[in-house]
C-alpha positions as CSV (number, residue, x, y, z in Angstrom):
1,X,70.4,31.9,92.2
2,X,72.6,33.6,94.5
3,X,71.2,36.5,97.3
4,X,72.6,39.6,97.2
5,X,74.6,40.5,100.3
6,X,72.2,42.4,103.0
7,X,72.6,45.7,103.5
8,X,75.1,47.5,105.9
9,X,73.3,48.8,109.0
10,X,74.4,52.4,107.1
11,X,72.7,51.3,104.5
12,X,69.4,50.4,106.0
13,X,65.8,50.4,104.6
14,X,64.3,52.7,107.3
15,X,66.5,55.3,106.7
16,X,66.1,55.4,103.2
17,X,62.8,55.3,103.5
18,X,62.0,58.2,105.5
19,X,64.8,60.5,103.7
20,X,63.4,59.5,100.2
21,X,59.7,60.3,101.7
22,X,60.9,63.9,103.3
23,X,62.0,65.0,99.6
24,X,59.0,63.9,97.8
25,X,56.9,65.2,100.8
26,X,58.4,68.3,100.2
27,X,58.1,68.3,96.1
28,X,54.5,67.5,96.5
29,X,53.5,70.2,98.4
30,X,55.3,72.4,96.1
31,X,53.3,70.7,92.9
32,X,50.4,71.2,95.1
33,X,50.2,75.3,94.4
34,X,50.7,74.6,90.6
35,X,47.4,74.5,89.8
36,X,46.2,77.5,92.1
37,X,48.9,79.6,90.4
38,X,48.0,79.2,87.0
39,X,44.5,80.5,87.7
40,X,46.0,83.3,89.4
41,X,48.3,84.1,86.1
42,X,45.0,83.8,83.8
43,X,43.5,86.3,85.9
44,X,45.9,88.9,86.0
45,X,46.8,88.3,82.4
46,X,43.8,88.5,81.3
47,X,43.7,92.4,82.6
48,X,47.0,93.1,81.1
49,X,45.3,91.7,77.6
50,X,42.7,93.9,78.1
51,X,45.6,97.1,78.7
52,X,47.4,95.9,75.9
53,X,44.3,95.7,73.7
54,X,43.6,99.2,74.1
55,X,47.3,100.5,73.3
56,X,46.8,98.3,69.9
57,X,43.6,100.5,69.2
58,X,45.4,103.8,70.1
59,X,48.8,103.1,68.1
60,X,48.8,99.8,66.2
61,X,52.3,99.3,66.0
62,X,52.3,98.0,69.1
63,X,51.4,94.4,68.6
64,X,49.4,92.2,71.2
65,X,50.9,88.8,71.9
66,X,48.2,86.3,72.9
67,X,50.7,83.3,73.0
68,X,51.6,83.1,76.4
69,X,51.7,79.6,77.0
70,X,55.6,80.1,77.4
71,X,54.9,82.6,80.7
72,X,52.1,80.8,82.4
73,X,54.7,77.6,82.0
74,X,57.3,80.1,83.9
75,X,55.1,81.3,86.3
76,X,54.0,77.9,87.5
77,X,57.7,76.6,88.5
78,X,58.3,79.3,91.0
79,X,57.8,80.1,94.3
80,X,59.3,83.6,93.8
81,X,57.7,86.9,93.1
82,X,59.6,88.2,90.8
83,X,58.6,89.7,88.1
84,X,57.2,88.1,84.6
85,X,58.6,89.2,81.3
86,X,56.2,90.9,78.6
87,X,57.3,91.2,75.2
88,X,55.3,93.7,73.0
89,X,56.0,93.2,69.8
90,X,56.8,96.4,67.4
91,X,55.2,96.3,63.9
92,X,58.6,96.4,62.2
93,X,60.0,94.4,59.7
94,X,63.0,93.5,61.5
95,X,64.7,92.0,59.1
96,X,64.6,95.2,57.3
97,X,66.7,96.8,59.8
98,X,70.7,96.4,60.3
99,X,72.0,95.2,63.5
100,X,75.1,97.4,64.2
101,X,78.2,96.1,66.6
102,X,77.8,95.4,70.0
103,X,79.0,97.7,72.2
104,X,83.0,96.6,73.9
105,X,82.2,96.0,77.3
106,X,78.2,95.4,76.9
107,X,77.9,91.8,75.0
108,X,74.3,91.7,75.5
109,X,73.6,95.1,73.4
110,X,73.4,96.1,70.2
111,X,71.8,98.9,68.3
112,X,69.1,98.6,65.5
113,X,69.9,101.0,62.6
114,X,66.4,101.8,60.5
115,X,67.5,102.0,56.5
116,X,66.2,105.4,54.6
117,X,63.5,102.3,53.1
118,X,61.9,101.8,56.5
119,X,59.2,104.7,57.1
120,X,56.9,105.4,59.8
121,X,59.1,105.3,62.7
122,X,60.7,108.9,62.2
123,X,59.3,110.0,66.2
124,X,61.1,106.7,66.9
125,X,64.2,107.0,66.0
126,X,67.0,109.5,66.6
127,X,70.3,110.5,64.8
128,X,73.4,108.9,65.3
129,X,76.8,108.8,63.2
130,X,77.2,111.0,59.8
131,X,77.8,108.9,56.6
132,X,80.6,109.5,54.2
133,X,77.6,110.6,51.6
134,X,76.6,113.2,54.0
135,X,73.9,112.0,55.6
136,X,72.9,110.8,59.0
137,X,72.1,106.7,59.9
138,X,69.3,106.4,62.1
139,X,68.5,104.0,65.2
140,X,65.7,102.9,66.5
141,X,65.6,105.0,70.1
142,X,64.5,102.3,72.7
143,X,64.1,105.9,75.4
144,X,61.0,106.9,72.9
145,X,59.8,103.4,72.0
146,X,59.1,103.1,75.9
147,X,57.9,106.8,76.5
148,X,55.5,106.5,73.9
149,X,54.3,103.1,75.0
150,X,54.0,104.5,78.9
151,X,51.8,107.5,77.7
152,X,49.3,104.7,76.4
153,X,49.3,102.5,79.1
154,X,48.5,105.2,81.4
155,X,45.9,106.0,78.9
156,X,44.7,102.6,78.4
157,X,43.9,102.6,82.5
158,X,42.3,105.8,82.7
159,X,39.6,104.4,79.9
160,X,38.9,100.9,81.8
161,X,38.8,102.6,85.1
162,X,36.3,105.1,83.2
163,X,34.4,101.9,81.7
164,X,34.5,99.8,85.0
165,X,36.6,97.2,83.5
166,X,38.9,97.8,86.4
167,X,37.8,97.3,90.1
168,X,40.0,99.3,92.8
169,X,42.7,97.5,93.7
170,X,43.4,95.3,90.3
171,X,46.3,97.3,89.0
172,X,49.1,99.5,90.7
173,X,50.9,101.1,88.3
174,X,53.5,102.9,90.5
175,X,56.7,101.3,89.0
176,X,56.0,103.1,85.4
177,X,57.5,106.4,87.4
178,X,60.9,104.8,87.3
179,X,63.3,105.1,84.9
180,X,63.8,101.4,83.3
181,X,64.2,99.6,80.4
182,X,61.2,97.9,80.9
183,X,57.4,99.0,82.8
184,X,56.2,97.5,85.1
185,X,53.0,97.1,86.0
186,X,51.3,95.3,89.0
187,X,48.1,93.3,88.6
188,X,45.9,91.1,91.1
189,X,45.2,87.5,90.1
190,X,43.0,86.2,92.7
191,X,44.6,87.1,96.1
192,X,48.0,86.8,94.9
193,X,49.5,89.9,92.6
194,X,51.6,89.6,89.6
195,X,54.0,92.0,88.8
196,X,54.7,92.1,84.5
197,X,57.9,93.9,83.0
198,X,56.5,95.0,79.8
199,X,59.2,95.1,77.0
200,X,59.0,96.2,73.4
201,X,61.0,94.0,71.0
202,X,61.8,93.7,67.3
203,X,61.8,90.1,65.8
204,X,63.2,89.3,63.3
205,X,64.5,86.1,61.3
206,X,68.1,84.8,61.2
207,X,70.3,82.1,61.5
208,X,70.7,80.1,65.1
209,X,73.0,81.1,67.4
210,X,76.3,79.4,67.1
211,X,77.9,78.7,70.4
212,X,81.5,78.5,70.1
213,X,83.7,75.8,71.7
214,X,80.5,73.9,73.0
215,X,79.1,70.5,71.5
216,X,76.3,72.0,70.1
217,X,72.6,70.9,71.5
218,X,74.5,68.5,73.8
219,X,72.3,67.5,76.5
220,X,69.1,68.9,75.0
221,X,66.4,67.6,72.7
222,X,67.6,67.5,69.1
223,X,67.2,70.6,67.3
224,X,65.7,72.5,70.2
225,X,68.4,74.6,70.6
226,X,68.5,75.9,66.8
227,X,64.8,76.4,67.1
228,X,65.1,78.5,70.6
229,X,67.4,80.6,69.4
230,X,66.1,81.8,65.7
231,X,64.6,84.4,67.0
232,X,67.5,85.4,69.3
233,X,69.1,89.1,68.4
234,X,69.5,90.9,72.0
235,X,69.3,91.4,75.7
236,X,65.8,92.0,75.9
237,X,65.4,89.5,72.9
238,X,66.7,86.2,75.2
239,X,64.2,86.1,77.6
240,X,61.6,83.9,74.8
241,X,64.5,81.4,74.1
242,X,65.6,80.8,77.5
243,X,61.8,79.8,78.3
244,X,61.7,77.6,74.7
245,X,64.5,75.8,76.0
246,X,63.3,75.7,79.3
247,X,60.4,74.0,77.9
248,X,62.5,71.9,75.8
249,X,64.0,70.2,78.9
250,X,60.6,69.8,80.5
251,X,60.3,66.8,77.3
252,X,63.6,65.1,78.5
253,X,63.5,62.1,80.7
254,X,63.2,62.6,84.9
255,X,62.6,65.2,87.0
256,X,64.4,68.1,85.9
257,X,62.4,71.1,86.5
258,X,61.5,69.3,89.7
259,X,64.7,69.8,90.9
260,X,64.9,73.6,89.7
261,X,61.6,74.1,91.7
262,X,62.7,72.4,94.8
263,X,66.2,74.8,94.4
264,X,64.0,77.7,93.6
265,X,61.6,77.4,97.0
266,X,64.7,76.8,99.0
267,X,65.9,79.7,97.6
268,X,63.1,81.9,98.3
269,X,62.1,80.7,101.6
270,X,65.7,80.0,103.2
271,X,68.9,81.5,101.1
272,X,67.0,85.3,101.2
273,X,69.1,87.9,103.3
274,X,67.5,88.5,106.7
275,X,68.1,92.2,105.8
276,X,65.6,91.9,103.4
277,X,68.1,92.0,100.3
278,X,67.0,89.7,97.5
279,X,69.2,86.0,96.9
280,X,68.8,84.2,93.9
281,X,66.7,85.0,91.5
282,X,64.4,82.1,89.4
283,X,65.9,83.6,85.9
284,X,69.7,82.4,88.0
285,X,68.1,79.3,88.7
286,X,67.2,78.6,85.1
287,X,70.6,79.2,84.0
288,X,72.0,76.7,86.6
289,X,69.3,74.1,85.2
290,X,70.7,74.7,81.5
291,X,74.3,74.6,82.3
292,X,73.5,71.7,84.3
293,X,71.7,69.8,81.5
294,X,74.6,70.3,79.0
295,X,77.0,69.7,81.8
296,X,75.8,66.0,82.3
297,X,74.2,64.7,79.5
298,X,73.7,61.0,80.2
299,X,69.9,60.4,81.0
300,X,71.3,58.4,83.7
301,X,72.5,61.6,85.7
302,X,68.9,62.8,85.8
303,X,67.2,58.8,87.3
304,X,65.8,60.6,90.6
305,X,64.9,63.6,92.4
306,X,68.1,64.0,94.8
307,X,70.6,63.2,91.9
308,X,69.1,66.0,89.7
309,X,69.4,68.1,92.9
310,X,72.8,67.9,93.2
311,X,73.5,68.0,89.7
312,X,72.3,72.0,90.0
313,X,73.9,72.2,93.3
314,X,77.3,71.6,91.9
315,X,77.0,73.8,89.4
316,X,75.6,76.7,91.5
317,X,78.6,75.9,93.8
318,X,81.1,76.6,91.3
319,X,79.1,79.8,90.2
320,X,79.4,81.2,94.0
321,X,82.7,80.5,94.6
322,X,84.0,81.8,91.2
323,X,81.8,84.8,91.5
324,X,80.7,83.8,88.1
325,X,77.2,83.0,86.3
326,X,77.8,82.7,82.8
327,X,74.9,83.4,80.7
328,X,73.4,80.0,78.9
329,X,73.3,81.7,75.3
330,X,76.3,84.4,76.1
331,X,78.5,82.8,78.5
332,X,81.1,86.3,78.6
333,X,78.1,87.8,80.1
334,X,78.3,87.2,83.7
335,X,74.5,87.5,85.0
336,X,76.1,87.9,88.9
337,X,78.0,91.4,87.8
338,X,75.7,94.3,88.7
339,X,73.5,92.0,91.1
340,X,73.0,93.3,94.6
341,X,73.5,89.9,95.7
342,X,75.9,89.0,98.6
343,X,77.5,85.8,97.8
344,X,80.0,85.5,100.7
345,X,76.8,84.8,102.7
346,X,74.7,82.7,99.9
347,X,77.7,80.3,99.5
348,X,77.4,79.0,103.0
349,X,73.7,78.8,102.6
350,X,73.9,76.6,99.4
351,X,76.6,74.4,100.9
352,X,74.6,73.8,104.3
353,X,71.7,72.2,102.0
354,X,74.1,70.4,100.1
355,X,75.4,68.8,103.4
356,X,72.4,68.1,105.4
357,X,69.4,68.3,103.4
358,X,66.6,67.2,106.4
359,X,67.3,70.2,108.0
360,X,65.9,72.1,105.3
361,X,63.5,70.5,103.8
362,X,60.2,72.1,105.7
363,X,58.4,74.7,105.4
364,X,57.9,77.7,107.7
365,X,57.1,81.5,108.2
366,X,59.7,82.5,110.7
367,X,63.4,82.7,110.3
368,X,65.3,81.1,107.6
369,X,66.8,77.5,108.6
370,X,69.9,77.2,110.6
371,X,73.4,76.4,109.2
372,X,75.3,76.4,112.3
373,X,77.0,73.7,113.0
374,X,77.6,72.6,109.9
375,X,81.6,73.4,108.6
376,X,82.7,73.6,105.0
377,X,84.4,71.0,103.6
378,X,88.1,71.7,102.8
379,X,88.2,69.1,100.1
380,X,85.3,70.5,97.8
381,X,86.2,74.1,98.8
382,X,89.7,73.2,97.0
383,X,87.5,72.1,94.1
384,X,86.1,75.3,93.9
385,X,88.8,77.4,93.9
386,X,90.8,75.9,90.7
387,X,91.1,78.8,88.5
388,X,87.3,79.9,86.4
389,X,89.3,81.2,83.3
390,X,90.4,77.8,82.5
391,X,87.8,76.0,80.1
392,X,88.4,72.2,81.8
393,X,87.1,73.0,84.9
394,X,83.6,74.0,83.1
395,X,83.4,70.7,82.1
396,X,81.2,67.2,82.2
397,X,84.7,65.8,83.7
398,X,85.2,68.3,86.2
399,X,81.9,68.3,88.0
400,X,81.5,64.6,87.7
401,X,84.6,65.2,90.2
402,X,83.2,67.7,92.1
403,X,79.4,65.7,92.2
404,X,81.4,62.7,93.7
405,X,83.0,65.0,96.5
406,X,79.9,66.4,97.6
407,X,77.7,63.3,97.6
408,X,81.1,61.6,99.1
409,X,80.2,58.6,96.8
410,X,81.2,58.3,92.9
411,X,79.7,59.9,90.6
412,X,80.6,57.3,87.8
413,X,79.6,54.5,90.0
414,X,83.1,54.5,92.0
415,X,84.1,55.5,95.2
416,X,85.4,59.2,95.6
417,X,88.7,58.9,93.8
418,X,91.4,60.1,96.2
419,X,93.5,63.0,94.3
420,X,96.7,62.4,96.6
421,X,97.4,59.4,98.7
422,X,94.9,57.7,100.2
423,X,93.3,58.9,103.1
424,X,94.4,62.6,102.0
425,X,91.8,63.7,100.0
426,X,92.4,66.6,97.8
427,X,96.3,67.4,98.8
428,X,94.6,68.1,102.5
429,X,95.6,67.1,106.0
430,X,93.0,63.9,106.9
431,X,89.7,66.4,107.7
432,X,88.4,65.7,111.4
433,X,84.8,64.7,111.6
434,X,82.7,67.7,111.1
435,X,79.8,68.2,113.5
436,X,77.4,66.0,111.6
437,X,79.7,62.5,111.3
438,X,82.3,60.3,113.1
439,X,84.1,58.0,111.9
440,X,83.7,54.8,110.4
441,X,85.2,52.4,112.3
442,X,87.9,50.4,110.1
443,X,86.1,46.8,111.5
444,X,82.5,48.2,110.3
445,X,80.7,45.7,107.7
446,X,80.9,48.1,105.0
447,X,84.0,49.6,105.3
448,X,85.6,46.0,105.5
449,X,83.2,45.0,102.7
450,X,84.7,48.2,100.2
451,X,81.2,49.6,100.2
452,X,81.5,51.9,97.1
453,X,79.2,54.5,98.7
454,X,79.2,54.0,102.8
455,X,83.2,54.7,101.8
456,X,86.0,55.8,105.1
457,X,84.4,59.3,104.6
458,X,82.2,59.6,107.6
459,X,78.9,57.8,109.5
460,X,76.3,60.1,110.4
461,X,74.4,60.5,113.7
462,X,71.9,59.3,111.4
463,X,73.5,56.5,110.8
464,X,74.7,56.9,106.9
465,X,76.8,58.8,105.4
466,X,75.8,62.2,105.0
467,X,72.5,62.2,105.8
468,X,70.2,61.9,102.7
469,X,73.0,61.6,100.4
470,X,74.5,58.6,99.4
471,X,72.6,55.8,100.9
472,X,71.5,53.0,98.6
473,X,68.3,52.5,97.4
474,X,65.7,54.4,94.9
475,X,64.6,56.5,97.7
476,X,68.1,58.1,97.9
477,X,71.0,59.7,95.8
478,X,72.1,57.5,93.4
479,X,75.4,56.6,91.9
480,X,74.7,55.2,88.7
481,X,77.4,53.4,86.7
482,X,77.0,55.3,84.0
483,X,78.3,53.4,80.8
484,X,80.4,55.9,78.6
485,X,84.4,55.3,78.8
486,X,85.1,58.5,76.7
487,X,83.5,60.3,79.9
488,X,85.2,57.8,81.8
489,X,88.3,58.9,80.6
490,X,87.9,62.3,80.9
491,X,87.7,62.4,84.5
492,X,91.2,60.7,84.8
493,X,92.4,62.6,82.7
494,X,92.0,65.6,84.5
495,X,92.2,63.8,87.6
496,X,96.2,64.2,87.1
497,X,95.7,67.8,86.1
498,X,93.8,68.5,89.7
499,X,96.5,66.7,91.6
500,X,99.2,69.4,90.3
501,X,97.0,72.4,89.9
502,X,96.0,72.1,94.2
503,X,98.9,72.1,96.3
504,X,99.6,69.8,98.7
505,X,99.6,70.7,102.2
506,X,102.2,69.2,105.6
């Protein structure tokens, strides 16, 4: 039986080794706090159960959830403080009511108009529009819902400080003075505190979402996404199938929310503003992880940790340069508009990791990680500028192109495809070695051999091509060959349609 060919000295074990060792190093310390941090949600839950007990008492039409299997799930994946999402169910028949039009220029909104049948929710609702009969149609008046629901949480506190079912120092409930559409409340689990957005919310029954121009469920679990979204009627109303479906991709094959918590850690420790300004958030992380499971498909795109990785990184990528995070179940709503986020800065940020992940990959308490020294790379930035309103480049196709510039190895098991002539890259001058390669020297053993991933690209002072990325081995990023011509096809395809959209440069 024939030996395989030894590996290139780019290629070698060592490295591989001790890159595919720094990732799950890092993982493992993150999986470490899961356990701690479900304790510390059951704690301060179980004070907000006891809250939300005594508002049920006082006015039982507000409903107590006790399934909150879906939140403590949440809670454990992040590193983040931000807040978790309450609902408090309203004893309503929803399906009784009529959901009017959304409003033009607020997709995620609707109003709920209550029927003349529906009674017992007259100090909840308020006049709107006069019928042709004469009289008025009425709409459930989310202002009151929440005053109402305010006065008895305040109420609720003053009787379990009175009992001693609080200690000092278990609840702040400061946040309730602002004006929101949801209250927040503040409660100590352990050490740690947990901040909860409390949100009323009618439920009712009706027919799955349809999603229009997408292969429906592609990507997912079969019949998980009719089942996440039965339920789903408004703003407030997407937060429970966003975690169902979260959950769903928790049963699919490798390491999926791995990768989202790894993103999200990085996110809170290094891509923060140093003015204190919030980045990312974990509910624009779980987007990213959604797109990203529709957007490649193949179980083979999700084999190992680093793969998975850059699958989200691509797709955040896009999302920064494009100004753009479309929302899973609404994609016209754009979840960056309105954020106080500053993505000139973040971009860099995310496209420092995506180049030289060692460097980031510790922990610390001082000062985000360095990205100086590290220069963006003309080719992908060309990517990532091809016009957002054009539905190809959202697209399995499109970021299996994209995936293969970053890594600067094939994302169908090919090397890079040049989109000019060779040794142009995309319609660019030849790019000079950045500050973390030089070249390859044209008598090297694997760029003699065609070595399909140590490619003309660049040699790292590590000694392989971009360090951590596209090395071979399990340890690393892999390229898989993934089996599927129509996909295959696709990425020629549009291939030619990159080639004339960028243009070419003397």
């Amino acid at each position: 039986e024939p030996r395989s060919p030894p590996p290139s000295p780019c290629c070698s074990q060592a490295s591989m080794a001790a890159g595919g060792s720094r990732w799950r190093s890092y993982l493992g310390v993150i999986v470490s706090r899961q356990g701690q941090r479900v304790q510390q949600f059951q704690q301060a839950e179980d004070i907000l159960l006891t809250l939300l007990e005594h508002v049920h008492g006082a006015e039982p039409r507000f409903l107590v959830d006790y399934c909150r299997n879906l939140e403590a799930f949440e809670f454990t994946l992040r590193a983040s403080e931000d807040a978790v999402t309450v609902e408090v169910p309203l004893r309503l028949d929803g399906d009784a009511l009529r959901v009017r039009p959304c409003q033009p220029g607020d997709p995620g909104t609707c109003h709920l108009e209550v029927p003349s049948a529906v009674t017992g929710v007259e100090d909840w609702t308020s006049a709107g529009e006069i019928e042709r009969g004469g009289g008025t149609v009425r709409h459930l008046a989310p202002g009151k819902v929440l005053q109402h629901l305010k006065e008895l949480l305040v109420s609720a506190i003053v009787h379990c400080q009175r009992r001693f079912l609080l200690q000092p120092g278990d609840l702040s409930a400061e946040n309730l003075k602002e004006d929101a559409m949801e209250l927040s409340l503040s409660v100590r689990g352990g050490w740690k505190t947990v901040r909860f957005d409390i949100v009323p919310v009618v439920r009712r029954q009706q027919e799955p979402l349809r999603l229009e121009g997408r292969q429906r469920g592609r990507g997912f679990p079969e019949g998980s996404l009719q089942k996440a979204t039965s339920h789903f009627l408004s703003r407030s109303s997407a937060h429970l199938p966003v975690l169902k479906l979260l959950w769903a991709v928790d049963t699919l094959q490798g390491p999926r929310l791995d990768s989202l918590r790894l993103l999200e850690q990085l996110s809170s420790q290094d891509w923060r503003e140093e003015d204190g300004r919030a980045g990312l958030s974990f509910d624009h992380l779980k987007m990213v992880l959604l797109w990203s499971t529709e957007l490649f498909p193949s179980p083979e795109d999700w084999q190992d940790l680093e793969g998975s990785v850059y699958r989200l990184l691509v797709v955040l990528l896009r999302c920064l340069a494009t100004r753009r995070l479309p929302h899973f179940l609404r994609p016209e709503e754009n979840l960056f508009h309105g954020e106080p986020l500053d993505l000139a800065s973040l971009y860099p940020k995310v496209e420092a990791f995506a180049q030289d992940p060692p460097r980031f990959l510790r922990f610390h308490f001082g000062l985000p990680a360095s990205a100086k020294g590290l220069q963006a790379d003309p080719e992908v930035g060309a990517l990532l500028r091809l016009p957002a309103e054009d539905g190809a480049y959202w697209d399995t196709a499109y970021f299996d192109i994209l995936l293969s510039q970053v890594t600067g190895g094939g994302a169908m098991g090919v090397p890079a495809p040049p989109l000019t002539v060779p040794g142009t890259g995309l319609g660019l001058p030849p790019r000079a070695p950045g500050p973390w390669q030089f070249p390859l020297p044209a008598a090297h053993p694997a760029a003699a051999a065609g070595c399909p991933i140590c490619s003309p690209r660049g040699l790292s002072r590590e000694g392989s091509p971009f360090p951590s990325l596209t090395t071979h081995g399990s340890a690393q990023l892999q390229v898989y060959r993934i089996q599927d011509n129509a996909r295959r096809s696709a990425m020629s395809q549009l291939l030619a349609k990159v080639q004339r959209e960028i243009p070419t440069r003397s």
